[in-house]
C-alpha positions as CSV (number, residue, x, y, z in Angstrom):
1,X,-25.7,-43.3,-88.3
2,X,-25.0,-40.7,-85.3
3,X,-21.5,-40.5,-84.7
4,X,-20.5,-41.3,-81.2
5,X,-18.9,-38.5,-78.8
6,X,-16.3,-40.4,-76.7
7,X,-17.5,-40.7,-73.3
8,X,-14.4,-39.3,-70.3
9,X,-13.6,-42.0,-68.0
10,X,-15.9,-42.2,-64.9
11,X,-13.4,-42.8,-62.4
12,X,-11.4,-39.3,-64.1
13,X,-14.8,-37.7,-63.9
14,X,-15.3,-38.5,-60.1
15,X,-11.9,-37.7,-59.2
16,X,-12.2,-33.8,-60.7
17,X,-15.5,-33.9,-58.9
18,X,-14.2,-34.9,-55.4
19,X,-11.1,-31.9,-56.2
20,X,-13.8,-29.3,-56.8
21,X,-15.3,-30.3,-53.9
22,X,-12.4,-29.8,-51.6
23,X,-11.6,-27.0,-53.2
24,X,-15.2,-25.3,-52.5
25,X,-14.6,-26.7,-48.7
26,X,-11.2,-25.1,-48.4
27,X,-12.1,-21.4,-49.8
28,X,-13.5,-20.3,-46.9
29,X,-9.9,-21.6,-45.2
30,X,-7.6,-20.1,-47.4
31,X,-7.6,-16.5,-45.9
32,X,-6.7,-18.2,-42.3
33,X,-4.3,-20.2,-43.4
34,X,-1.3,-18.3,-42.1
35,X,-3.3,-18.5,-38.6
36,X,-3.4,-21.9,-38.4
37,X,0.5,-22.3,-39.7
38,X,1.0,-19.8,-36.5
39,X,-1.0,-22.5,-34.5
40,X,0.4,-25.4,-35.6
41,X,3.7,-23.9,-35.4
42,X,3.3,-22.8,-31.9
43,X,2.1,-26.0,-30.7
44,X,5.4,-28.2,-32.0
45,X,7.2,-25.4,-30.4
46,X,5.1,-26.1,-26.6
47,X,5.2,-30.0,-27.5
48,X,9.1,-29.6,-28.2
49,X,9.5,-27.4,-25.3
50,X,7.8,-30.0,-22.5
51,X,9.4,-32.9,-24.2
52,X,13.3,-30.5,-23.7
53,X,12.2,-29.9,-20.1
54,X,10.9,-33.2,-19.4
55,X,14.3,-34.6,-20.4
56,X,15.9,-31.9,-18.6
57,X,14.4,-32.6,-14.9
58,X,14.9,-36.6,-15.6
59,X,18.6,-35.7,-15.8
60,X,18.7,-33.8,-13.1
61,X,16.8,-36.1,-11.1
62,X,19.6,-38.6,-12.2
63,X,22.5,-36.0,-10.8
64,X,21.0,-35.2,-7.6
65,X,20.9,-38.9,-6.7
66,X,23.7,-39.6,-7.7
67,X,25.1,-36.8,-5.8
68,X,23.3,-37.9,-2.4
69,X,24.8,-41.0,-2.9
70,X,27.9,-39.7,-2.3
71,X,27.2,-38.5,0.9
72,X,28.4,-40.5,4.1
73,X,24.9,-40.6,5.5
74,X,26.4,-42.9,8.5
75,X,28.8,-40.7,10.4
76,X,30.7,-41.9,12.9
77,X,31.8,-38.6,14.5
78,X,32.1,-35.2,15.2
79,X,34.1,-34.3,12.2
80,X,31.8,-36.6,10.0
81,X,28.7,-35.4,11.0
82,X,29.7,-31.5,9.9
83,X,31.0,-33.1,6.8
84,X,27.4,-35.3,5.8
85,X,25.6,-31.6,6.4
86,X,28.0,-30.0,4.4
87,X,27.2,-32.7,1.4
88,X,23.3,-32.5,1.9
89,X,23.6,-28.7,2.0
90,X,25.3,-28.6,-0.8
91,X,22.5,-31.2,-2.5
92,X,19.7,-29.5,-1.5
93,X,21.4,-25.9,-2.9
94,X,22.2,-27.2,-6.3
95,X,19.2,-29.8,-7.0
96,X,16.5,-27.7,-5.6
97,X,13.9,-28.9,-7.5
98,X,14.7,-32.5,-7.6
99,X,13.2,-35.4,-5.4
100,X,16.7,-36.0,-3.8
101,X,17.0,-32.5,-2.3
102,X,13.7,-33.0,-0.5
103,X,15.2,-36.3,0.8
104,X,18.7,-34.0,1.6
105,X,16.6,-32.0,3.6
106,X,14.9,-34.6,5.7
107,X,17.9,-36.4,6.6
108,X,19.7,-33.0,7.8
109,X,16.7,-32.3,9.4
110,X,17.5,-35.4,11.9
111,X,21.2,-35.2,11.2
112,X,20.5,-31.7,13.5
113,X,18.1,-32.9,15.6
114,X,20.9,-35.7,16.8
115,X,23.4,-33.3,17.2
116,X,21.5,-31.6,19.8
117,X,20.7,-28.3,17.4
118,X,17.2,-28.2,18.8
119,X,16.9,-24.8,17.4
120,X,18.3,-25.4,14.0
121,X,16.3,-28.6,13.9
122,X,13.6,-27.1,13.8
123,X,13.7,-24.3,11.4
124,X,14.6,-27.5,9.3
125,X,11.5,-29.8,10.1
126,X,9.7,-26.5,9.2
127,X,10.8,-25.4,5.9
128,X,10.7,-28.8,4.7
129,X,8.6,-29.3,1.4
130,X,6.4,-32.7,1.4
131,X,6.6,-34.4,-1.3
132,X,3.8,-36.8,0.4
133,X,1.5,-35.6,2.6
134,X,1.4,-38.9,4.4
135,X,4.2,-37.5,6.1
136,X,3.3,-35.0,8.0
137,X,2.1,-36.5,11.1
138,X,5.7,-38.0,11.0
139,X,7.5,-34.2,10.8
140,X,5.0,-33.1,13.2
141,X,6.4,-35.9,15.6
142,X,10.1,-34.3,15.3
143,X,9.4,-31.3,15.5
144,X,7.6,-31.4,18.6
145,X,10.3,-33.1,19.9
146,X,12.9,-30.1,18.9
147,X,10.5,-28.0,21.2
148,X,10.2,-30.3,24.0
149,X,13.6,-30.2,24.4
150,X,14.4,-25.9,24.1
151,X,11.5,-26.5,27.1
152,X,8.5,-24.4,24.7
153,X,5.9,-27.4,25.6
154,X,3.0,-25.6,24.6
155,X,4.3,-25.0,20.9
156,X,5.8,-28.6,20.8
157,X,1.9,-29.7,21.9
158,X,0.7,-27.0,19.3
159,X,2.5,-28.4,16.2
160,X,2.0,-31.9,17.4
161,X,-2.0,-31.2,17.5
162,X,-2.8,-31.7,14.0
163,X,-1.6,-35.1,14.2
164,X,-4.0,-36.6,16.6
165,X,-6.7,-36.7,13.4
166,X,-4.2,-37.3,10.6
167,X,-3.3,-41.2,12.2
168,X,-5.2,-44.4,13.3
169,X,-4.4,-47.3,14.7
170,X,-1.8,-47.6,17.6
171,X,0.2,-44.8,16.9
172,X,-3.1,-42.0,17.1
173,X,-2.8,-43.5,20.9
174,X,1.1,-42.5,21.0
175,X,0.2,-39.2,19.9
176,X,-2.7,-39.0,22.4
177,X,-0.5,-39.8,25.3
178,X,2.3,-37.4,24.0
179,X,-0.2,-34.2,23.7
180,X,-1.2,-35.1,27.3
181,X,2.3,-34.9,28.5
182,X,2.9,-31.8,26.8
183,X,0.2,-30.2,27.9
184,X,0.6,-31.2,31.3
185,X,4.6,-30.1,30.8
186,X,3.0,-27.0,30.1
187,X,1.4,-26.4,32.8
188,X,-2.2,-27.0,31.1
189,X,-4.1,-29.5,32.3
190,X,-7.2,-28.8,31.5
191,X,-6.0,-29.3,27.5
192,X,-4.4,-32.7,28.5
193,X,-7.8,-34.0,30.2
194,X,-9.3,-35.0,26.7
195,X,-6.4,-36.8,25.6
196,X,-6.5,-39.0,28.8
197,X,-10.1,-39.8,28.5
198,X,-9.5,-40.6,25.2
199,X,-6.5,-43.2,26.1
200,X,-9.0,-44.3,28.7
201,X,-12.0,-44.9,26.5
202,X,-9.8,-46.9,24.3
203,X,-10.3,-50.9,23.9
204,X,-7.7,-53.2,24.9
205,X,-5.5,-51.3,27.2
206,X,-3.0,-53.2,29.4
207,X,-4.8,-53.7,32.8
208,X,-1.5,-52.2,34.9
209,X,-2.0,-48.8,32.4
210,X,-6.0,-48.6,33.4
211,X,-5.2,-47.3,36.9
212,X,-3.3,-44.7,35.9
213,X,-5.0,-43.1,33.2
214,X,-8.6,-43.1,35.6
215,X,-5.9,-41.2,38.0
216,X,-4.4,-38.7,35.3
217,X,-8.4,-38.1,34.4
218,X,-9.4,-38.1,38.0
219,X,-6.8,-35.2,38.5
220,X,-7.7,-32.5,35.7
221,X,-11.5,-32.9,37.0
222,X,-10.3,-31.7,40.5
């Protein structure tokens, strides 16, 4: 009788198949693999940075409100008033980057403007950085206004332009009738008349107003 060779265990036999088969996949590999420990190692180190600065700007975002907080944002006089733009300069310097610096500067922006710094006010409204663009009709507004009142009614009209296609509603009628003034302040009537046609052309105007928007039109055709 034929003696019988023992047979190796099929699952022991797969398993050095399925190793020789990696290891045939992972030759090619092996002369890159200090590339690829480079790139791995690279991006922990970009994960780990964002993750470090991430933390970083929610902390500071945590000290800057805090610190605006602290300013009297309510003055009740003279003496007050300097000291609130004292605080919000002082936010705005050392939170630069945070959301309640841009907030610092909008509120000294009208802190100004109230104080009758129509000049300062205005190198305020325009250095401000948006953090919403929604705003800007809104900025444009004030900082007309800051113009209006150092008597430059053609640049107040000029920054207040844009506006007049950036709202709807009631308020696009507001700024209508305010670019008409200030053009007409200015001593350019001609670049109020579409503005009045415009206010006249619109639906549902109070009857008394009527009259005196067909005479304001009825004027810059003369």
């Amino acid at each position: 009788m034929a003696k019988l060779k023992p047979r190796r265990p099929l699952a022991l036999q797969e398993s050095e198949e399925v190793l020789n088969l990696a290891q045939r996949l992972l030759e090619p590999v092996k002369k890159y693999w200090i590339y690829i420990l480079i790139m791995g190692l690279i991006t922990a180190a970009v994960a780990l940075g964002a993750g470090i600065n991430a933390y970083l700007q929610a902390r500071k975002e945590s000290q800057a409100s805090a610190a605006l907080a602290q300013v009297n944002l309510k003055p009740q006089d003279a003496a007050q008033e300097t000291q609130t733009l004292q605080g919000l300069e002082k936010v705005i310097r050392e939170y630069s980057s945070a959301g309640a610096a841009r907030e610092a500067e909008l509120l000294r922006a009208n802190l100004l403007y109230r104080q009758k710094n129509f000049a300062e006010a205005a190198k305020a409204y325009e250095s401000l950085s948006l953090p919403d663009p929604g705003l800007a009709p809104f900025i444009a507004e004030s900082l007309s206004y800051c113009y209006e009142a150092l008597g430059d009614f053609k640049k107040a009209a000029a920054v207040l332009q844009p506006a007049a296609d950036q709202v709807k509603g009631p308020y696009q009628g507001e700024v209508w009738r305010r670019l008409a003034f200030l053009y007409e302040k200015a001593g350019e009537p001609r670049e109020a008349a579409p503005y009045w046609k415009k206010l006249l052309e619109r639906p549902n105007q109070a009857p008394g107003v009527v009259p005196y928007l067909k005479e304001k039109v009825a004027a810059t055709e003369k």
